[in-house]
N, CA, C and O atoms as a DFTB+ gen file, in Angstrom:
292 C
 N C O
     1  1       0.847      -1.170       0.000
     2  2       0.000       0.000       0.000
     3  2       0.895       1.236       0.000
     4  3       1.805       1.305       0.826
     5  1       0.675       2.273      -0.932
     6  2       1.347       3.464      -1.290
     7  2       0.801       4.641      -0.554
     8  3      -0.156       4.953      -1.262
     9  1       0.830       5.343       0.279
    10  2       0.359       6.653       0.655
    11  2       1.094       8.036       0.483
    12  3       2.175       8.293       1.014
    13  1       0.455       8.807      -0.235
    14  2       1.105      10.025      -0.859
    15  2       0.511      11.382      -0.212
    16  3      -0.477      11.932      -0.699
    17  1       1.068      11.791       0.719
    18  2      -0.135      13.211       1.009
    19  2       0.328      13.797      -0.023
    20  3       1.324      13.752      -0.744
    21  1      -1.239      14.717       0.139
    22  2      -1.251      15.943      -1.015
    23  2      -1.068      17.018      -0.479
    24  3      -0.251      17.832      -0.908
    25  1      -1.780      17.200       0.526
    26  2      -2.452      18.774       1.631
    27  2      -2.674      18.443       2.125
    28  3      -3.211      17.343       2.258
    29  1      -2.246      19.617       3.080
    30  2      -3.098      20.039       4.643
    31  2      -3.535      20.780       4.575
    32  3      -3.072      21.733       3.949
    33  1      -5.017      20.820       5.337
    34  2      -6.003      22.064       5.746
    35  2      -5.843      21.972       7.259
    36  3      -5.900      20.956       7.952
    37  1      -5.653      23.103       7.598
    38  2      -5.484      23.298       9.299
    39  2      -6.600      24.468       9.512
    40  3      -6.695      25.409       8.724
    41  1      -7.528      24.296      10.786
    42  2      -8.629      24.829      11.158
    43  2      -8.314      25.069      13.014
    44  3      -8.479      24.173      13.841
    45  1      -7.886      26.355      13.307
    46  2      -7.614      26.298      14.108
    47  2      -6.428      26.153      14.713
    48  3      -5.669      25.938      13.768
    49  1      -5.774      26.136      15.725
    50  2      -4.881      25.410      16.285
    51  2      -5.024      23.657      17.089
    52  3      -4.322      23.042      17.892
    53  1      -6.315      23.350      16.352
    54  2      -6.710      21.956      17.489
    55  2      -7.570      20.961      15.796
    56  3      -7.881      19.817      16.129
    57  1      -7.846      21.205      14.568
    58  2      -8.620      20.724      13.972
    59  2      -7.600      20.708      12.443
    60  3      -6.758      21.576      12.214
    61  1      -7.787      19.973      11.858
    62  2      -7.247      19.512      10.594
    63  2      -7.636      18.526       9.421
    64  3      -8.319      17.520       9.614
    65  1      -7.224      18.841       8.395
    66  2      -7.891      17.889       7.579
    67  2      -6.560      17.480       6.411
    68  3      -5.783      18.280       5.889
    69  1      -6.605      16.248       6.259
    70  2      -4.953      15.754       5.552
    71  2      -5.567      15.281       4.514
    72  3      -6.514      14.579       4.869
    73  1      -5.423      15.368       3.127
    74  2      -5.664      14.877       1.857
    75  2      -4.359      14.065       1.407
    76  3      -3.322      14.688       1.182
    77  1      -4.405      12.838       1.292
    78  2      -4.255      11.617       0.757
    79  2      -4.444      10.848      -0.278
    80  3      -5.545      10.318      -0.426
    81  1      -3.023      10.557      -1.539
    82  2      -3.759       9.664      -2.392
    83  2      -3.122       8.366      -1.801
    84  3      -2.134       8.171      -1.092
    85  1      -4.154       7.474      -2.418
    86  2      -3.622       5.469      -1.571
    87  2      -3.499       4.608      -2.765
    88  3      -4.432       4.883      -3.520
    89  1      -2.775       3.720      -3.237
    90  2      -2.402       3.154      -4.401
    91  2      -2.451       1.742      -3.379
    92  3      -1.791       1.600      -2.350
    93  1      -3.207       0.971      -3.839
    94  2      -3.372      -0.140      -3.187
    95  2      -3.441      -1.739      -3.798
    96  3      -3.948      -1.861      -4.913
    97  1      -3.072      -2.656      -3.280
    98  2      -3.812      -4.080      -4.140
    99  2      -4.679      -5.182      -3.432
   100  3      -4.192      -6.052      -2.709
   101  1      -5.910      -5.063      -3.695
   102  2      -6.842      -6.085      -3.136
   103  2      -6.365      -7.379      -3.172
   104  3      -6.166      -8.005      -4.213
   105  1      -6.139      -7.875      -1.822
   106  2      -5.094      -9.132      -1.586
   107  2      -5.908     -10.476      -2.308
   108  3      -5.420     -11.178      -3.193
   109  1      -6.942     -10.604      -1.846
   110  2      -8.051     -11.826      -2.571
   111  2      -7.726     -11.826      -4.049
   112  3      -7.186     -12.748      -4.661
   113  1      -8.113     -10.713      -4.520
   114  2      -8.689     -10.604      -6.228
   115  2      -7.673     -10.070      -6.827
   116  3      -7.573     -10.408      -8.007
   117  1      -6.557      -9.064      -6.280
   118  2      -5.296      -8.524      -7.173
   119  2      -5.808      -7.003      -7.773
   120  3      -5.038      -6.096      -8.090
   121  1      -7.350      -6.950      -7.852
   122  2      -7.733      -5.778      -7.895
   123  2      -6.720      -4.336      -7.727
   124  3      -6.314      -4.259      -6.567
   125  1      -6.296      -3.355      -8.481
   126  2      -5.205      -2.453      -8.444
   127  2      -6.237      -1.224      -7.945
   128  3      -7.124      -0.898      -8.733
   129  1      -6.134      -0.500      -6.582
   130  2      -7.152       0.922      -6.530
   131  2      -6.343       2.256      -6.260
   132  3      -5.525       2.667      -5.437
   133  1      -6.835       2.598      -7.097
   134  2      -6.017       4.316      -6.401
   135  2      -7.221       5.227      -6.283
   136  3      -8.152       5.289      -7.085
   137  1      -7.058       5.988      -5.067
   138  2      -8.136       6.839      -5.047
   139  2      -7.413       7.652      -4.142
   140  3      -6.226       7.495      -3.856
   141  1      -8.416       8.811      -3.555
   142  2      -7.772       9.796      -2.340
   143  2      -9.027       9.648      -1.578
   144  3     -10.112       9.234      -1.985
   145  1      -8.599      10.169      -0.079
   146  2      -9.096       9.539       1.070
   147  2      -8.558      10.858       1.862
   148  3      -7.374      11.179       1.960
   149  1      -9.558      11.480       2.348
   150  2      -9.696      12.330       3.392
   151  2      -9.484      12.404       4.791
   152  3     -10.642      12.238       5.173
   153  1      -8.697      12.559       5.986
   154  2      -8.639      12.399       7.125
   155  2      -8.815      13.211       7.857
   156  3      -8.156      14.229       7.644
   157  1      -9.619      13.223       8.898
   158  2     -10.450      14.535       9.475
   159  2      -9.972      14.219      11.015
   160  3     -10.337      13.087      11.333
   161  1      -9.353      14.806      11.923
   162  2      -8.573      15.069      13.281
   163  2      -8.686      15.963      14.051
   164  3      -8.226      17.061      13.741
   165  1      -9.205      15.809      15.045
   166  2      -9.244      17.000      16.160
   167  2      -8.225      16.544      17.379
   168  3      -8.427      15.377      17.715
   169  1      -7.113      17.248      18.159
   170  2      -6.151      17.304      19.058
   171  2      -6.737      18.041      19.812
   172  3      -7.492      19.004      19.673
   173  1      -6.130      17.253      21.008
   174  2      -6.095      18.058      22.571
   175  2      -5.225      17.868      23.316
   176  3      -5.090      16.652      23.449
   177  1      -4.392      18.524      24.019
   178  2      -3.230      18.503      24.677
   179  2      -2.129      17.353      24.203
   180  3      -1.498      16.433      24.723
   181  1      -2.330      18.143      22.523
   182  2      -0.668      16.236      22.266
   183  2      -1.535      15.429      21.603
   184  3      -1.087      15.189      20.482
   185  1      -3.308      14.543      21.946
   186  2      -3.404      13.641      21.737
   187  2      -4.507      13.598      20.821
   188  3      -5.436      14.401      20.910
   189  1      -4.462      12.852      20.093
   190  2      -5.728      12.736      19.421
   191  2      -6.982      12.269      19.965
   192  3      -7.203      11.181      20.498
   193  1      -8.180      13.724      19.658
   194  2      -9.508      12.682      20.305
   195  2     -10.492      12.831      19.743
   196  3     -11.597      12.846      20.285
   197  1     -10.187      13.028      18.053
   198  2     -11.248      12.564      17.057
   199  2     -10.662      12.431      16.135
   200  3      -9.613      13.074      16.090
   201  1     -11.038      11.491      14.851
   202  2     -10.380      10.845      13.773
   203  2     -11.890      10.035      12.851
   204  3     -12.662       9.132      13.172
   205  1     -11.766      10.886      11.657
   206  2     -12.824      10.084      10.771
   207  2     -11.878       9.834       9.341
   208  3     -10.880      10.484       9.032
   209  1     -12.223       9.200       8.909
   210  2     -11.251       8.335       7.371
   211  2     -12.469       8.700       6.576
   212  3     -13.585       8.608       7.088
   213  1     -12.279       9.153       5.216
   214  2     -13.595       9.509       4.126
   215  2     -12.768       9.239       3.176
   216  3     -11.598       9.617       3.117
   217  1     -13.580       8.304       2.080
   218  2     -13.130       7.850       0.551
   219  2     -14.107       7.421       0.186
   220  3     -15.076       7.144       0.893
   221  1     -13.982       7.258      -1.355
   222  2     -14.725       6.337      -2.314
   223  2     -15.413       4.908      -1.930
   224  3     -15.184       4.179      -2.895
   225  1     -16.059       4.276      -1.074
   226  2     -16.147       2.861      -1.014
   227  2     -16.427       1.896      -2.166
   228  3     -16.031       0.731      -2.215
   229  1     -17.033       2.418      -2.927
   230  2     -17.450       1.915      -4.587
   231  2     -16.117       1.537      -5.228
   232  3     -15.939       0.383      -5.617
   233  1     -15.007       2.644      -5.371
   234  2     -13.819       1.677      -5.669
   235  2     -13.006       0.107      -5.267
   236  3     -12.502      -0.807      -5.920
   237  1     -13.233       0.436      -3.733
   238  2     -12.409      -0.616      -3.360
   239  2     -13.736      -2.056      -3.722
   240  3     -13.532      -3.257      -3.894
   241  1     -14.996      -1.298      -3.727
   242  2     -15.714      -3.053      -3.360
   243  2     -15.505      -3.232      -5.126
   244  3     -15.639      -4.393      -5.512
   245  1     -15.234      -2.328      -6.064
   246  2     -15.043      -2.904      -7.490
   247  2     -13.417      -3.966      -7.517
   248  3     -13.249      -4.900      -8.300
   249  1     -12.616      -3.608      -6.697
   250  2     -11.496      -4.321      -6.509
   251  2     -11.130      -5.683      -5.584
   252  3     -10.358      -6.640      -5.538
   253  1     -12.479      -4.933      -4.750
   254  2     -12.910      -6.894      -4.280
   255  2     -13.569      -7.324      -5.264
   256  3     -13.966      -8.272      -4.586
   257  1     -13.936      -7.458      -6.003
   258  2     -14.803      -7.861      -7.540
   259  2     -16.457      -8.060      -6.782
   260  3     -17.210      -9.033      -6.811
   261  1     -16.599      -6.874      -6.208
   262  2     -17.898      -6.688      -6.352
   263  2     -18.320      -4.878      -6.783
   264  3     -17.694      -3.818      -6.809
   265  1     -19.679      -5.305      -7.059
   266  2     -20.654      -3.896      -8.008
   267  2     -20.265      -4.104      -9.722
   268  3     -20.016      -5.134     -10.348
   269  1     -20.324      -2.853     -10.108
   270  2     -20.219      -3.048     -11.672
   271  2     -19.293      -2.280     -12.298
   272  3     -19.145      -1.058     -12.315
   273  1     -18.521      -3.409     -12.953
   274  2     -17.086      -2.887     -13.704
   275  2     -16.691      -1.808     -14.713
   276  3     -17.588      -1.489     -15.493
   277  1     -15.538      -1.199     -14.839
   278  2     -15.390      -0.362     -15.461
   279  2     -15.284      -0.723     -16.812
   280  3     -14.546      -1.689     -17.004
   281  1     -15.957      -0.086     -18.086
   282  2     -15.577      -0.098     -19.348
   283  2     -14.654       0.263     -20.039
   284  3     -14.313       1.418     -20.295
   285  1     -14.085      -0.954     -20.465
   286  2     -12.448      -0.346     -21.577
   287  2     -13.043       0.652     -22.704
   288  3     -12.356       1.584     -23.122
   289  1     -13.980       0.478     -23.039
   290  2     -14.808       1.516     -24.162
   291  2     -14.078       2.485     -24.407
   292  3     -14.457       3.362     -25.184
């Protein structure tokens, strides 16, 4: 698994948001995904005490070989 930040958005001195691209391979199926994935963080004294992960889910379940495939068209 590849992780590339792109940006930071900083909100505050306590809130942030990290933009991420992820180059990945679905271990089952070999499936290849790249997408970007959002990370949303709030700090308090040093520690982290909120954390949400946001991406595409439709990609990765096409790379578990489920939903409906992309056209070479």
């Amino acid at each position: 698994m590849k992780h590339e930040l792109r940006e930071v958005f900083v909100h505050g001195d306590n809130r942030f948001a990290v933009l991420v691209d992820v180059e990945t391979v679905h271990k089952r199926t070999g499936g290849h995904v790249k997408l970007q994935k959002i990370d949303l963080v709030t700090m308090k004294d040093g520690k982290c005490t909120s954390y949400a992960e946001l991406f595409d889910t439709a990609l990765v379940e096409r790379a578990a070989g489920h939903g409906p495939r992309e056209s070479n068209d």
